[in-house]
LOKOL-356992 format. One record per residue (C-alpha): residue number from 1; residue in one letter; x, z, y. Coordinates in steps of 0.001 Angstrom, whole numbers, plus 524288, in hexadecimal, padded with zeros to 5 digits. Layout:
N
   resi   resn       X       Z       Y
    NUM      A       X       Z       Y
...
//
This chain:
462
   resi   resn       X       Z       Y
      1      X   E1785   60598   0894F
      2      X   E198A   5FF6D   07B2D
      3      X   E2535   5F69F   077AD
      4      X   E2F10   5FB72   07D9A
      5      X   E3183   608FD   0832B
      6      X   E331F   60AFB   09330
      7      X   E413B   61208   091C0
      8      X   E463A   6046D   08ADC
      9      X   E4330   5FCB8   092D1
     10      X   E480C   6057F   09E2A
     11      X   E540B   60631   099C5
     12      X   E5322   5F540   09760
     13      X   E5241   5F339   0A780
     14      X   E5AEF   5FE24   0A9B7
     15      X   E660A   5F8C4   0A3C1
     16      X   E6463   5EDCD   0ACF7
     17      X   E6C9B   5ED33   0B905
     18      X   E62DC   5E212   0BF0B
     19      X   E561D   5E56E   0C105
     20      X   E4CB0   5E536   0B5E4
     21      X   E41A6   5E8DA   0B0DD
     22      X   E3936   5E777   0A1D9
     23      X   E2F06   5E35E   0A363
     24      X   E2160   5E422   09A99
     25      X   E1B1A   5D71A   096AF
     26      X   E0D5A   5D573   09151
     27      X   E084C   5CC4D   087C7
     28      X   DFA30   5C973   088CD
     29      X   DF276   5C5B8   07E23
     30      X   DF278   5B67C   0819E
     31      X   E009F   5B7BD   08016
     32      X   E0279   5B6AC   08F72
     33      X   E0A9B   5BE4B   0987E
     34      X   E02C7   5CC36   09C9C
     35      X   E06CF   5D791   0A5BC
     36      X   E138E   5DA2D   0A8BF
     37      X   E1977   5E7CC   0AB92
     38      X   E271C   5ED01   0B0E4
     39      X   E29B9   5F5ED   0A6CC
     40      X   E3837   5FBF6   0A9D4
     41      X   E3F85   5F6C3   0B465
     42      X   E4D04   5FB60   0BBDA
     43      X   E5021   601FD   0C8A3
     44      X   E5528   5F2F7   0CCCE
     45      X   E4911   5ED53   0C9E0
     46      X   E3DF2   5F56F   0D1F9
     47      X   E496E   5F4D4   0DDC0
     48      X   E4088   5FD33   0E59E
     49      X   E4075   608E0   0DC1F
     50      X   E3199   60754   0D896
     51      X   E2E7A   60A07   0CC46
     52      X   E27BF   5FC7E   0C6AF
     53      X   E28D6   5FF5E   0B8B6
     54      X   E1BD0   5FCF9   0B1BE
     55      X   E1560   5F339   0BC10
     56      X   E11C7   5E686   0BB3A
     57      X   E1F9C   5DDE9   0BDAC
     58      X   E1799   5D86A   0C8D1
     59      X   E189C   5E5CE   0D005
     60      X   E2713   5E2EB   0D297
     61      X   E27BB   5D3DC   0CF3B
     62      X   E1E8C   5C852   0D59F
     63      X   E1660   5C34D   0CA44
     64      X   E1AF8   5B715   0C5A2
     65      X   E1522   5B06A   0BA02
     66      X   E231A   5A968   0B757
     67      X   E28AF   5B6B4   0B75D
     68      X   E1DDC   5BE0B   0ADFA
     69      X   E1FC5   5B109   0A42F
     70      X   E3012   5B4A8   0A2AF
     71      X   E2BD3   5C0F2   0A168
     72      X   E21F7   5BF31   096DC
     73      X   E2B78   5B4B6   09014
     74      X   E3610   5C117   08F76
     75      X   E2CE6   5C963   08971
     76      X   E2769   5C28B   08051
     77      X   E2F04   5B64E   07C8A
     78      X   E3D72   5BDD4   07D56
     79      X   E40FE   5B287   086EF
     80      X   E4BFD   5B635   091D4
     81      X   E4B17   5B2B8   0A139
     82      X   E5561   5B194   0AA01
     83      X   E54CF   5A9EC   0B78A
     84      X   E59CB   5A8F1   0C42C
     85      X   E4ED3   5A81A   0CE22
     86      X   E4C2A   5A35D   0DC59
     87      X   E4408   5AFD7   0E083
     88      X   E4927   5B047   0EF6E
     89      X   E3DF7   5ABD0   0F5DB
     90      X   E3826   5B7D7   0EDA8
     91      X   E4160   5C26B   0EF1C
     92      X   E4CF3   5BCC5   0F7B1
     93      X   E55E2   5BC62   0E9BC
     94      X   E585C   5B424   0DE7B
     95      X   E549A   5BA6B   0D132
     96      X   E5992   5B969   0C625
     97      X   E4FB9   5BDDA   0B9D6
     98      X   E5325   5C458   0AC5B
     99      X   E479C   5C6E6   0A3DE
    100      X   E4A2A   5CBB1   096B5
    101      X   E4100   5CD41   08AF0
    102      X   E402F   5DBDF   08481
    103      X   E3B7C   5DCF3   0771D
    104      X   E2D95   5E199   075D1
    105      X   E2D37   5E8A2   06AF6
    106      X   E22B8   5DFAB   063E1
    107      X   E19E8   5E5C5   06F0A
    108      X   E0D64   5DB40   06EE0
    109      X   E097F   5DB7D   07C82
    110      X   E1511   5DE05   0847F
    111      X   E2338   5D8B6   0853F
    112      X   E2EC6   5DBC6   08CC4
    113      X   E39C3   5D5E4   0968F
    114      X   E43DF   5D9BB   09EB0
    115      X   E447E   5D361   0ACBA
    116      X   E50C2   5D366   0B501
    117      X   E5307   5CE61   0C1C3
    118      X   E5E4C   5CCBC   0CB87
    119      X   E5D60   5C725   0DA11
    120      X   E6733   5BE52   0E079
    121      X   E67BA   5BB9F   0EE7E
    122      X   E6E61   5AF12   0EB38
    123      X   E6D2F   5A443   0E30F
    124      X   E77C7   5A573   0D9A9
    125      X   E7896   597B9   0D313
    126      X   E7E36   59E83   0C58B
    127      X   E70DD   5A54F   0C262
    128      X   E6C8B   597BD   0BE54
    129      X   E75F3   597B8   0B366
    130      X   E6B54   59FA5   0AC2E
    131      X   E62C7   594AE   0AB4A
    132      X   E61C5   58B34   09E9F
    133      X   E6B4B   57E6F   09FA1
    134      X   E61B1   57634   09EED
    135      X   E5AC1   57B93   0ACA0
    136      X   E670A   57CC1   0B314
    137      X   E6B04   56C97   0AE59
    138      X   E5E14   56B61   0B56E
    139      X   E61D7   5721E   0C0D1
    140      X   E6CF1   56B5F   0C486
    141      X   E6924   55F49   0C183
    142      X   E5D88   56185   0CA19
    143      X   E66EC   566A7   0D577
    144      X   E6D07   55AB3   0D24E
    145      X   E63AC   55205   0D57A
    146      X   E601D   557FE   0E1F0
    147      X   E6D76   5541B   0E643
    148      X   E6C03   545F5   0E457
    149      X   E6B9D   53EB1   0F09C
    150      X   E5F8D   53ACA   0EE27
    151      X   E52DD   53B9A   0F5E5
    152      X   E4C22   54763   0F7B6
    153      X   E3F62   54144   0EF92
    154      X   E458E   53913   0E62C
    155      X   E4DEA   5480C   0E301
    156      X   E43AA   54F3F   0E149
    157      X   E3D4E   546E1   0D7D6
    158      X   E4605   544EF   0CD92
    159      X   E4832   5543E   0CEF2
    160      X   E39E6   556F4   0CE35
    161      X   E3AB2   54CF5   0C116
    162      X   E45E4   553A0   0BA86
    163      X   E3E00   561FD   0BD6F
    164      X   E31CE   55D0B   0B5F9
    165      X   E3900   556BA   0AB29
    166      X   E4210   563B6   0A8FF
    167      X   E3642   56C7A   0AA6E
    168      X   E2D29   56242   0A239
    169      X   E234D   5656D   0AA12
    170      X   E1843   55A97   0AF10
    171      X   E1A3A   55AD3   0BC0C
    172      X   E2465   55F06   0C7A5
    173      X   E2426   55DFD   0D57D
    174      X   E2B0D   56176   0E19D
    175      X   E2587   563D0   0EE18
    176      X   E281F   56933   0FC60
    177      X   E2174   57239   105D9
    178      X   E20EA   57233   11433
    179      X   E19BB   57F5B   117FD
    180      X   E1A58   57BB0   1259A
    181      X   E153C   56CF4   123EE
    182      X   E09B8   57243   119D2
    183      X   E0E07   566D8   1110D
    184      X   E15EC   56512   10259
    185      X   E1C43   55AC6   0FBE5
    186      X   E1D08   555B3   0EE5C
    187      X   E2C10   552EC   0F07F
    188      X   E2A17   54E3F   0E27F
    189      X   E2348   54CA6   0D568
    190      X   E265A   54A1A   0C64D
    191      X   E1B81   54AB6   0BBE4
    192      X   E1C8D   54754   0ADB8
    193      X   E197C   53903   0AB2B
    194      X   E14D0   53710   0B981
    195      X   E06F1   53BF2   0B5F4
    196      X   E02EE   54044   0C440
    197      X   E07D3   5411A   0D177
    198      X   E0C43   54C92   0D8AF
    199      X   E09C6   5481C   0E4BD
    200      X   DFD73   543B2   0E216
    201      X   DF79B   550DF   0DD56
    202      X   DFDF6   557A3   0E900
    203      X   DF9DF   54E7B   0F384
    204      X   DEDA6   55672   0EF73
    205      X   DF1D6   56535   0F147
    206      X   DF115   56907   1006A
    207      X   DFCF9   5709D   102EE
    208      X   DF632   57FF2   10330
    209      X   DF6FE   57D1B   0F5C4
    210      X   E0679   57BD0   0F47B
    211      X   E0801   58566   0FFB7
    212      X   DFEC4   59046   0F5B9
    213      X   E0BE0   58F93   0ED44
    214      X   E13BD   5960F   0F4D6
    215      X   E0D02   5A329   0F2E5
    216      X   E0D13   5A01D   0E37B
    217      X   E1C1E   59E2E   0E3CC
    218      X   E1F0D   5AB46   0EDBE
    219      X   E209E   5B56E   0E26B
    220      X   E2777   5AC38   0D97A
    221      X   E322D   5A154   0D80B
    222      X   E2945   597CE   0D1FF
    223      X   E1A31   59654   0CED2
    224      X   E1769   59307   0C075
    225      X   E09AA   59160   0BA1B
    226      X   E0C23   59339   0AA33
    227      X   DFC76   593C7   0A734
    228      X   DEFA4   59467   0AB25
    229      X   DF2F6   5A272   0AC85
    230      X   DFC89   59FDE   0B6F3
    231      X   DF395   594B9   0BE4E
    232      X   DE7E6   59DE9   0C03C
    233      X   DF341   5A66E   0C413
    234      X   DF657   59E63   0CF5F
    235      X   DE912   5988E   0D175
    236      X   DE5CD   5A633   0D5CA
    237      X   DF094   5A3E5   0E242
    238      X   DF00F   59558   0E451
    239      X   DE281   5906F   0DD6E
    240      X   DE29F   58399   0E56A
    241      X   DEF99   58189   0DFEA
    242      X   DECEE   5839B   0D27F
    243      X   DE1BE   57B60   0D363
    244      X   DEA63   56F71   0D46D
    245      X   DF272   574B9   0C9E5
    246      X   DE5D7   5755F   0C09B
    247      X   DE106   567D5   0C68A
    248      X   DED59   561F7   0C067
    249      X   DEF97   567D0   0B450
    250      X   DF97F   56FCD   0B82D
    251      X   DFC4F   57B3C   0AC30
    252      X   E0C16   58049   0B04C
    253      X   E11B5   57FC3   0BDF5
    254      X   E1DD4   58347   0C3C6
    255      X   E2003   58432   0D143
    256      X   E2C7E   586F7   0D8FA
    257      X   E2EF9   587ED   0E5BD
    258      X   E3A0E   583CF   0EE5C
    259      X   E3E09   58E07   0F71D
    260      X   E461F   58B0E   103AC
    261      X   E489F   5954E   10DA8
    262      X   E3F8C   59EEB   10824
    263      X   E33D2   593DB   10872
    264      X   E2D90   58C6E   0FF96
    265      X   E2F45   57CEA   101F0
    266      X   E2C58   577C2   0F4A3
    267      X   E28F4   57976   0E82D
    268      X   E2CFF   57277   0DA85
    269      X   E204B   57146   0D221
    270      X   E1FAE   56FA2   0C378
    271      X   E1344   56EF2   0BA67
    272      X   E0FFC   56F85   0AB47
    273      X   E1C3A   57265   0A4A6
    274      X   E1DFA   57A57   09848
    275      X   E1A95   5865F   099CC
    276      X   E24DD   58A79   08EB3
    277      X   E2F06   58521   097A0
    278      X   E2BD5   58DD9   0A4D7
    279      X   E380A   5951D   0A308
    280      X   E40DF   58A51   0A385
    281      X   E3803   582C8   0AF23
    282      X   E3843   58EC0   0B7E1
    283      X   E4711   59000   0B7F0
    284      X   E49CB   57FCB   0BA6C
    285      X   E3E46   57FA6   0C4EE
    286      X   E4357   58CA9   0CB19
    287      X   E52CC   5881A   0CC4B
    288      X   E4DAD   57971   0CF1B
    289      X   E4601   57E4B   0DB66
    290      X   E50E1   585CD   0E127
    291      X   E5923   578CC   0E058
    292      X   E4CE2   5703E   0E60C
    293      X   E4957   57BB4   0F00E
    294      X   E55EF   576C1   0F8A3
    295      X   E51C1   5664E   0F6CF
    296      X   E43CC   56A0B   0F9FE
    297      X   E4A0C   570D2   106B0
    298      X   E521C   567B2   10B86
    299      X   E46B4   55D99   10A88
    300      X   E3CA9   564FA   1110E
    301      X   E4821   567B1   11CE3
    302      X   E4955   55935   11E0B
    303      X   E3A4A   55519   11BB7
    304      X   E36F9   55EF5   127E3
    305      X   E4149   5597A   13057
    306      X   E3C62   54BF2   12E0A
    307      X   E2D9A   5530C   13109
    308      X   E329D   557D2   13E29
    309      X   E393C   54B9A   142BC
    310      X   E2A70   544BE   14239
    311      X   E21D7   54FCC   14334
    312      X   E1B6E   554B1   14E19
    313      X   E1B86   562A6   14CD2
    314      X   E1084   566BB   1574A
    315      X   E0399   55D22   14E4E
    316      X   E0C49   55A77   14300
    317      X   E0BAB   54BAC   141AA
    318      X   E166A   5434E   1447E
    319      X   E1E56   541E3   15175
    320      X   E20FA   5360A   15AFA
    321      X   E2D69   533D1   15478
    322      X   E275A   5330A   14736
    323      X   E1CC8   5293D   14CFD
    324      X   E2538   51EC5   15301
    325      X   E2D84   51F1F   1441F
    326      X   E207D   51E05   13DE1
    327      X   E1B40   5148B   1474A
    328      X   E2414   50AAA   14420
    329      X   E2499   50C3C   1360D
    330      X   E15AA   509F0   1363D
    331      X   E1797   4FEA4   13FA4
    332      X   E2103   4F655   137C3
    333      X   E1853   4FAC5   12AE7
    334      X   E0AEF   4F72E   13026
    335      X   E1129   4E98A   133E9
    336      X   E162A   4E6D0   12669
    337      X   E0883   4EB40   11FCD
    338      X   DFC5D   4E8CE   12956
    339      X   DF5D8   4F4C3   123C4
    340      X   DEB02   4FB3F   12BD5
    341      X   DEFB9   507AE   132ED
    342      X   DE954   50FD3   13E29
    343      X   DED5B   51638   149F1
    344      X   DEA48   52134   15331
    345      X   DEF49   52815   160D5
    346      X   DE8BA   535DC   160E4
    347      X   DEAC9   53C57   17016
    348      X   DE940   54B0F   16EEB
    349      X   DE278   54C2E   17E2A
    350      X   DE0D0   55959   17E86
    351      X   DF276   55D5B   17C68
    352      X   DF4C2   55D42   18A8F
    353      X   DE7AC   56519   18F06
    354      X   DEB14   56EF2   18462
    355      X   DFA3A   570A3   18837
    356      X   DF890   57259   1953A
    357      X   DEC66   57C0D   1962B
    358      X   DEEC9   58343   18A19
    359      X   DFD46   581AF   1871D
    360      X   E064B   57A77   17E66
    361      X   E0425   58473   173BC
    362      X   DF72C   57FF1   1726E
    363      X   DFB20   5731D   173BE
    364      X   E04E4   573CF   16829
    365      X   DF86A   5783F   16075
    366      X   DEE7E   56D7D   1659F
    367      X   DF910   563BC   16067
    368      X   DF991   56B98   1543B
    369      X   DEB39   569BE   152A2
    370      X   DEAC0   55D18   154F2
    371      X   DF66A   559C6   14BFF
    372      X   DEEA6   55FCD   141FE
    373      X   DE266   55752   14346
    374      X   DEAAE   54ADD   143CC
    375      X   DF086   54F35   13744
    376      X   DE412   5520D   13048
    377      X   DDBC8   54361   1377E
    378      X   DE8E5   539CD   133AF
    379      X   DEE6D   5441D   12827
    380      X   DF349   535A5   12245
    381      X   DF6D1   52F1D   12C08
    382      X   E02F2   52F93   13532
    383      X   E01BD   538C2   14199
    384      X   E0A24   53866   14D7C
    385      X   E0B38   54001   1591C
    386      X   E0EA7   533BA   16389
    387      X   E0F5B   53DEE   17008
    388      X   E0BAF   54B32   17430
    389      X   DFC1C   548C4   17289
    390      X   DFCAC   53BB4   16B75
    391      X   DF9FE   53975   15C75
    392      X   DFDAA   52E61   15407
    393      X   DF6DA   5278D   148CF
    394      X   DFB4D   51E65   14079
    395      X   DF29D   51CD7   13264
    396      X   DF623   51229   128FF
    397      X   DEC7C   518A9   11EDE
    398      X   DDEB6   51847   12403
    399      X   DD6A8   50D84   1267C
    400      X   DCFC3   50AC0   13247
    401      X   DC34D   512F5   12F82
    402      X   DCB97   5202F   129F2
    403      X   DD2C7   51EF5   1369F
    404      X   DC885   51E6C   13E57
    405      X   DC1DE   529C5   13707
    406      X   DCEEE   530A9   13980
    407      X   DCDFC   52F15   147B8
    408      X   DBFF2   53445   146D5
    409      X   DC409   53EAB   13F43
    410      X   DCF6E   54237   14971
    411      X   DC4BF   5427B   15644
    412      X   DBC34   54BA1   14DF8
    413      X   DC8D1   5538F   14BB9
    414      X   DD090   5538C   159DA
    415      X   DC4F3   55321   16546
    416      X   DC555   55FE5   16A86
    417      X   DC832   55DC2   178ED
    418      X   DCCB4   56B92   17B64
    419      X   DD7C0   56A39   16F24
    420      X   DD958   55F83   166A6
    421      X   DD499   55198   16C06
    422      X   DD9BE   543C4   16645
    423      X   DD696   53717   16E3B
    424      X   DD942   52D1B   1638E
    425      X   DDCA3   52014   16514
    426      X   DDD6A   517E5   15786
    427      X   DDEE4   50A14   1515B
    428      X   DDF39   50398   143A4
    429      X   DE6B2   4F7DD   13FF8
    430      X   DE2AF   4EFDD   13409
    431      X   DE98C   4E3FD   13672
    432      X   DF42E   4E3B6   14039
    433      X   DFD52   4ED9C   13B38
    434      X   E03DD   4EFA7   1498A
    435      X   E0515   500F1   149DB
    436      X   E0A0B   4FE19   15701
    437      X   DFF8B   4F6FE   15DA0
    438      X   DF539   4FF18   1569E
    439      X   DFBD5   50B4E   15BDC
    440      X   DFAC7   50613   169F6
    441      X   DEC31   5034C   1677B
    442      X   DE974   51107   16294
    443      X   DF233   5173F   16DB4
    444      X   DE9C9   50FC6   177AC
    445      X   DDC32   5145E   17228
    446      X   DE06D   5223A   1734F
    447      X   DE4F6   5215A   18163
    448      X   DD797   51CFE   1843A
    449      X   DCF98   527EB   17D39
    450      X   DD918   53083   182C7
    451      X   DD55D   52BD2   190C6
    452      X   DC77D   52E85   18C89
    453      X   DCABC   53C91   187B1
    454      X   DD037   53F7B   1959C
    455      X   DC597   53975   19CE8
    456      X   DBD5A   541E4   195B2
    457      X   DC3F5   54D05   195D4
    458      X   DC944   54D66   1A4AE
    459      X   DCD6B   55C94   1A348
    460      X   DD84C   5593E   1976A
    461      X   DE6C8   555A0   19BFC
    462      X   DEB6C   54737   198B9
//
């Protein structure tokens, strides 16, 4: 080994009552970070007894590009790092981190740091007295705004704001994530002199793409693309992903997430920023995202109770209760503003034949199924449960022929007499504007088809 001699730095992480270890890093001719060994490390730091010394740090540390860059930094450009870190979701323990730069001895190729590392169970609130003033006037004032009695949206952006401003970087956002409901939310959006919208390019991105970030986020606190070295990192793990990212010009990323309960229901995103700066970015965004974590809970506890008071949890469109409040919105609406609208009663014949000869089970899943194509026929228009084996629609955004091509659509779909069958009964207003009346006209179509279904299928149960 040339620079420095193996007893040295032996004696370096002995000394240490934390564990430690020195750690090896290489310079590659482009001038970018190369492989990184643990050269000497402590009893304290292997835990286990194993011997790691002269293995990759990734043999006893997940690989993180964040982590290799402090490393590098300490090696290279004698700059210090010390931070407090939300690794629980990781390891079950806050960390705190030490890294230390070692002199090389005008060794060419490789440098040298020290890393130290202590775990908390606990948040202790006085580690973040090791931050810069600057971040922690950020911090509170951020925690301060959170308090405002303000609402939830209106919070979140002039938070999301202040984060892009501090972090001069061109864009931030905030969004949610309901596992359960397959679904995110830009909560909200701030990019430098309003060039694009946020919600615009993600109305785009199906959610598979949001949900491939959880895997990029398990082995560290945060995901951050530096370079192209980085993106084809990631494209490797999430390619749809970084297609998007390449699609809009994006060249440095951050992304947090908000942890709650051990899960993921959020994430704070951040794009080209200084790269120079990453330091300083990391530690706002991590401490910022512990603060938001708790806001981002509370609304996704009230969002879901609002969800379950109109949902229907066995097709997942809206209940009866949720109808009759949207009914009359619509009603009084379509009164004011004669706007053309469409309606539809959908009978599912074949419930009761399926409950009673092959169980409710089965049951529960034919109304599953059929949820599921009503979702994917009216996907923009409002769908209600109205009774055990009665469907809803109400469309105030297709004309009459894309409703009718909708209905079409939703025989070819549900006309399986042995699973799902629709009877539909349907009408369009143009002129009128009366929901009410046109609802009693499509209600009265349906009960006729769904004579004819019986009549022609004698053996099914009315």
């Amino acid at each position: 080994m040339s620079g420095i001699d193996y007893e040295t730095l032996k004696t370096i992480v002995n000394l240490c009552n934390m564990p430690s270890a020195v750690f090896s890093v290489e310079k590659k001719e482009d001038g970018t970070c190369g492989q990184i060994i643990m050269l000497a490390t402590n009893n304290k730091f292997s835990m286990t007894g194993e011997n790691v010394e002269g293995q990759s740090y990734d043999a006893k540390i997940p690989s993180d590009p964040n982590f290799e860059e402090i490393l590098f930094k300490a090696a290279w450009n004698n700059e210090h790092y010390h931070a407090y870190v939300d690794t629980t979701r990781l390891y079950g323990y806050w960390t705190e981190d030490i890294v230390i730069p070692i002199s090389n001895n005008g060794d060419s190729k490789v440098g040298y740091c020290q890393f130290i590392y202590s775990l908390y169970k606990e948040l202790d609130s006085g580690k973040y007295s090791i931050i810069s003033p600057d971040i922690a006037s950020f911090v509170i004032r951020t925690c301060i705004n959170l308090r405002k009695d303000e609402d939830f949206y209106a919070t979140m952006a002039t938070v999301t704001k202040d984060i892009r401003e501090f972090t001069d970087s061109f864009a931030a956002s905030i969004m949610t994530v309901s596992k359960d409901l397959f679904r995110f939310e830009i909560v909200s959006e701030s990019v430098r002199n309003n060039l694009k919208s946020l919600h615009e390019l993600f109305a785009d991105i199906p959610y598979e793409v949001v949900e491939s970030w959880e895997d990029l986020v398990s082995g560290t606190d945060c995901v951050i693309i530096r370079n192209e070295d980085d993106m084809k990192a990631i494209e490797k793990r999430a390619p749809e992903w970084v297609k998007t990212l390449r699609d809009n010009d994006v060249r440095t990323l951050c992304l947090a997430p908000f942890i709650h309960q051990n899960m993921i229901i959020g994430y704070l995103y951040i794009t080209n920023f200084d790269i120079v700066k990453l330091s300083r970015i990391k530690d706002t965004i991590e401490m910022v995202s512990f603060f938001l974590s708790s806001e981002v809970a509370h609304h996704i506890f009230v969002e879901k109770l609002k969800t379950l008071s109109s949902l229907d949890i066995r097709t997942g469109v809206m209940n009866r209760n949720a109808m009759n409040s949207k009914v009359d919105e619509l009603a009084m609406e379509l009164r004011i503003n004669h706007t053309p609208f469409s309606v539809a009663f959908c009978n599912l014949n074949t419930l009761r034949t399926v409950n009673i000869q092959q169980g409710h089970d089965a049951g529960n899943n034919l109304l599953n199924d059929a949820g599921k194509i009503l979702r994917d026929v009216f996907k923009d228009d409002f769908i209600f449960r109205s009774s055990g084996d009665e469907f809803a629609i109400i469309s105030t955004n297709s004309n009459e022929k894309s409703f009718d091509e909708k209905i079409k659509m939703l025989k070819e779909k549900a006309h399986d007499p042995d699973w799902v069958y629709f009877t539909v009964g349907y009408y369009t207003d143009m002129t009128e504007g009366n929901l009410h009346t046109a609802m009693r006209f499509a209600n009265e179509y349906e009960q006729e088809f769904k004579e004819d279904f019986y009549y022609n299928h004698p053996d099914m149960v009315k």
